[in-house]
C-alpha positions as CSV (number, residue, x, y, z in Angstrom):
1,X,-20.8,-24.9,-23.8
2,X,-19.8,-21.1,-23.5
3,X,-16.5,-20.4,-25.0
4,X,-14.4,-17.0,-23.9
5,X,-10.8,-15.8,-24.0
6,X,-9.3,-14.7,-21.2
7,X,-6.1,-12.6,-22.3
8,X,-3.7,-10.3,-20.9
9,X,-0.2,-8.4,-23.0
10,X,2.9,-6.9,-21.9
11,X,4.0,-3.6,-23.6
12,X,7.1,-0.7,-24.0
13,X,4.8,1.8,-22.1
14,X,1.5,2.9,-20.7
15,X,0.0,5.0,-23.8
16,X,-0.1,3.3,-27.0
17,X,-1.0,6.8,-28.5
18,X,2.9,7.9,-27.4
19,X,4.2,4.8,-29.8
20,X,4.6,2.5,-27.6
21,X,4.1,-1.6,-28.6
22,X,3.1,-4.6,-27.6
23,X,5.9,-7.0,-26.1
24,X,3.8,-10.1,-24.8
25,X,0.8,-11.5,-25.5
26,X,-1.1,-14.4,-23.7
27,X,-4.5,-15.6,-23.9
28,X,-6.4,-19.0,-22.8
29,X,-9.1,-20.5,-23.7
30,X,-12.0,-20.5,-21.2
31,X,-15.3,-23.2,-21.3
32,X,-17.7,-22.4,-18.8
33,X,-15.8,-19.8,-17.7
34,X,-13.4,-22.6,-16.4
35,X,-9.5,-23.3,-18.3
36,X,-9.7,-26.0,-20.9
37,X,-5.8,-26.4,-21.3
38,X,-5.6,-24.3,-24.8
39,X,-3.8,-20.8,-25.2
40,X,-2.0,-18.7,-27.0
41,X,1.3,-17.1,-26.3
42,X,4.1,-15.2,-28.1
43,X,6.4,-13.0,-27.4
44,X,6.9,-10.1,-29.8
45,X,9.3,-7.6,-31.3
46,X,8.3,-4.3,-30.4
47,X,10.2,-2.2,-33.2
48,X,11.3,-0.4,-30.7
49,X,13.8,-0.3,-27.4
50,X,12.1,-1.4,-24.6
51,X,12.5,1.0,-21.3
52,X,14.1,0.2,-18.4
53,X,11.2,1.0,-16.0
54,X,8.8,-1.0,-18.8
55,X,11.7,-4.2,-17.9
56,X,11.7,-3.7,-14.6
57,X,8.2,-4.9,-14.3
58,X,7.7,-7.6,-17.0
59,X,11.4,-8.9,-16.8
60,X,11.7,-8.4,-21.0
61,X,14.6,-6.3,-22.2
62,X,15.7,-5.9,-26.1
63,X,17.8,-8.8,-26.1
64,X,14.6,-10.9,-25.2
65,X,13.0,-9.6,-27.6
66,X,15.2,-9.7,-31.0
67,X,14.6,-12.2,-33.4
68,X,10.9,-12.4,-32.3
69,X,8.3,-12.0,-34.8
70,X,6.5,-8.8,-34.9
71,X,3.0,-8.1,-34.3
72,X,1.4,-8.0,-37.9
73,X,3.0,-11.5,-38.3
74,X,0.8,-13.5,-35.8
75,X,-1.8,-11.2,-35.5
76,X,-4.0,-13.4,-38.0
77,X,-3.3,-16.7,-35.9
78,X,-4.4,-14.2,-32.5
79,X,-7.6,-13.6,-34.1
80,X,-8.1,-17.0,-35.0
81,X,-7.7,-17.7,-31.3
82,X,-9.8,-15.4,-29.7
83,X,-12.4,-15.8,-32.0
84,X,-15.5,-14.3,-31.6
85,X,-15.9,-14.9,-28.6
86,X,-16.1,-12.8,-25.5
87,X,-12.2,-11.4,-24.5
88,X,-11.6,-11.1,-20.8
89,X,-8.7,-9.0,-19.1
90,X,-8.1,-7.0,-16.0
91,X,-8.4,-3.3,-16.6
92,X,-9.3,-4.6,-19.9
93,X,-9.6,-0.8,-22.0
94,X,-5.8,-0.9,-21.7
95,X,-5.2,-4.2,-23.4
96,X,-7.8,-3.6,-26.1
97,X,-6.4,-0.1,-26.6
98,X,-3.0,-1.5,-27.4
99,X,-4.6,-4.3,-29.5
100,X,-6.5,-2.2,-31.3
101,X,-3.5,-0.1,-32.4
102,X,-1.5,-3.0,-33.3
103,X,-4.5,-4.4,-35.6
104,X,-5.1,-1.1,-37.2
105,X,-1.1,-0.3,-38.2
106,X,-1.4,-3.7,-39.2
107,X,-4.4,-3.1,-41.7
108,X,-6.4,-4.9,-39.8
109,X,-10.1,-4.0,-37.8
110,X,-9.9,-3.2,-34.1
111,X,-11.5,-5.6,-31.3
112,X,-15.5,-5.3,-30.7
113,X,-15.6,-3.4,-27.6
114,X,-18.8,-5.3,-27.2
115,X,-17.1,-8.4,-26.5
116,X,-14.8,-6.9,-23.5
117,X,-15.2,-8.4,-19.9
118,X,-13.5,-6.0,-17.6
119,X,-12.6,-7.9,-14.4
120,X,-11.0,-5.1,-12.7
121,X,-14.6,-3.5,-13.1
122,X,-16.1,-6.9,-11.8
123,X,-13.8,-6.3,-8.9
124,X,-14.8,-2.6,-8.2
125,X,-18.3,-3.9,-8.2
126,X,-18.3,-6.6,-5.9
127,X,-15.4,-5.1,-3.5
128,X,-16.0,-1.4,-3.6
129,X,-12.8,0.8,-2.0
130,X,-11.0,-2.0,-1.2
131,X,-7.8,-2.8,-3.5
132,X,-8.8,-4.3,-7.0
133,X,-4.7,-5.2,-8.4
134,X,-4.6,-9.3,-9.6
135,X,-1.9,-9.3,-6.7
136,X,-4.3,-8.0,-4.0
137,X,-7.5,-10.3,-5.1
138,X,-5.2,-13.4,-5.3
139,X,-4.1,-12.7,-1.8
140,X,-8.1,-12.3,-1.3
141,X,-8.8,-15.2,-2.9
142,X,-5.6,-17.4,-1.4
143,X,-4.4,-18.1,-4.6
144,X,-1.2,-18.4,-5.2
145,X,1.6,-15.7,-6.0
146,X,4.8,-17.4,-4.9
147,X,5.8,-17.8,-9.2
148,X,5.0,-13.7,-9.7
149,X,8.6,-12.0,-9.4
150,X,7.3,-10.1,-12.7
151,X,4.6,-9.4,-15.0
152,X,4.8,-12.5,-17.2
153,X,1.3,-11.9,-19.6
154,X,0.9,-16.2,-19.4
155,X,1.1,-16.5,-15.8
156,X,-1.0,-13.2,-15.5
157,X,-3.5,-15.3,-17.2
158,X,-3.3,-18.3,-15.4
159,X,-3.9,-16.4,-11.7
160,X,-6.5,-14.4,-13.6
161,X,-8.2,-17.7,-14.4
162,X,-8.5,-18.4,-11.1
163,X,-9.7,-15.3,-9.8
164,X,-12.2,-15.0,-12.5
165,X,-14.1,-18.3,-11.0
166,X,-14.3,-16.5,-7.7
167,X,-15.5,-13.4,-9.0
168,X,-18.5,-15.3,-10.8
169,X,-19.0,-17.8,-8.2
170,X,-17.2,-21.0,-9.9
171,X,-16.2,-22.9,-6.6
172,X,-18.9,-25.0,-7.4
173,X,-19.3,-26.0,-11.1
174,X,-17.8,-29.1,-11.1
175,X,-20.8,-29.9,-9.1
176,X,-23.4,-31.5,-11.1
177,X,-26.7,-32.5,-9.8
178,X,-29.1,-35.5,-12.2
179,X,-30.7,-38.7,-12.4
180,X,-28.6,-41.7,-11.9
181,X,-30.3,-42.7,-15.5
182,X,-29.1,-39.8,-17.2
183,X,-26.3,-39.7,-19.8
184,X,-22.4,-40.1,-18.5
185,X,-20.9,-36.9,-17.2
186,X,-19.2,-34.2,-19.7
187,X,-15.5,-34.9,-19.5
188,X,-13.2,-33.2,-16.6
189,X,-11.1,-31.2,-19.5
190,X,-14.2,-29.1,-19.9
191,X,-13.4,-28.3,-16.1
192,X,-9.5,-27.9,-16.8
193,X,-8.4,-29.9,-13.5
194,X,-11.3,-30.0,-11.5
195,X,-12.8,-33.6,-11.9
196,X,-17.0,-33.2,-12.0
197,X,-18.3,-35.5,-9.7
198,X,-22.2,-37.4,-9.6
199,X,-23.9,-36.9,-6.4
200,X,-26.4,-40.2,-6.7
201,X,-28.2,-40.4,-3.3
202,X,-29.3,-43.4,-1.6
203,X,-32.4,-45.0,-1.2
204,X,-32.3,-43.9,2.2
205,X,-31.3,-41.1,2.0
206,X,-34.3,-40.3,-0.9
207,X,-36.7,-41.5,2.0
208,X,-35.5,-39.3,4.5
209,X,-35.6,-36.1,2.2
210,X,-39.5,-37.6,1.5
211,X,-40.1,-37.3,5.1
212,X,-38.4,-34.1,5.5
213,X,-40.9,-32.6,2.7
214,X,-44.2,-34.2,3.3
215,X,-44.0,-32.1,6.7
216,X,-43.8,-28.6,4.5
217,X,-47.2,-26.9,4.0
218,X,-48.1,-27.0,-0.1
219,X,-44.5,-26.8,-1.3
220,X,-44.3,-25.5,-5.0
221,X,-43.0,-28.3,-6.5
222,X,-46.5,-30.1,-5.7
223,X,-48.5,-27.1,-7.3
224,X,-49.7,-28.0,-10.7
């Protein structure tokens, strides 16, 4: 199995260089590139008041935010989370650049850029000039958006999930093709909620698909 994080914050600001902090953090846990049900989320205590343009996007003002913990004090159960895995976010540079400034005034090692996924540059690849916002590919992707009012870093997460299968094809992995004989399928967790299903085909139908390819001129399978 192939574990990755998929994560996404909320912050004060756009520039983590102009002091601005992390407010939100979120991140699940991704098997196959497909939910498994485990993630991480915590609101945090930014230090620091929280502008009203900065609310009026993620919904979090300073009275949401007092009495949280601060950054440094679940930064070590964060790491733990993600890992070392592979970290995937949309427009990713921004979240690791506030990460990375939260570890280090925390005495702590910034994020291996190596291990960033970008999907927004995923996006730009496979739909060049079109729009590339999570809002405008799950409206591509007929996801649902009817729970986004704001920028809540959790449910960010969860549409991202789902557009990160489309991006890398996923419609179809719970789609498992092997002998009848073979060992019992892996369990539908592995697949968050979709439930893998055996396709076992019938005698007959293994007799037509013989027919069908004894009529093919030296097929490769038959090449020793």
């Amino acid at each position: 199995m192939t574990r990755s994080v998929l994560l996404d914050t909320e912050t004060t600001g756009l520039d983590p260089a102009l002091g601005h902090r992390v407010i939100e953090i979120a991140a699940i846990e991704l098997s196959n590139e497909l939910p498994t049900g485990e993630f991480f989320h915590r609101l945090l205590d930014p230090g620091r008041p929280v502008p009203a343009e900065a609310t009026a996007i993620h919904g979090f003002g300073d009275a949401d935010l007092a009495g949280q913990p601060r950054f440094a004090e679940v930064a070590p159960e964060l790491l733990a989370f993600l890992g070392e895995d592979p970290i995937i976010a949309h427009n990713a540079p921004f979240d690791f650049a506030f990460l990375d400034a939260e570890l280090l005034r925390s005495g702590l090692s910034p994020l291996d850029r190596g291990r960033m996924v970008d999907t927004l540059a995923l996006a730009k690849s496979l739909f060049p000039g079109l729009p590339n916002t999570l809002d405008a590919l799950c409206r591509r992707f007929a996801i649902d958006l009817a729970e986004r009012s704001t920028h809540n870093a959790l449910l960010d997460c969860r549409l991202l999930a789902a557009v990160y299968v489309e991006l890398t094809g996923g419609r179809q992995r719970g789609l498992v093709l092997e002998p009848a004989s073979s060992a019992p399928l892996m369990s539908a967790v592995a697949y968050g909620d979709r439930t893998p299903r055996r396709i076992v085909p019938s005698e007959a139908d293994q007799a037509r698909h013989a027919a069908f390819t004894a009529r093919l001129k030296a097929p490769l399978w038959r090449k020793d």
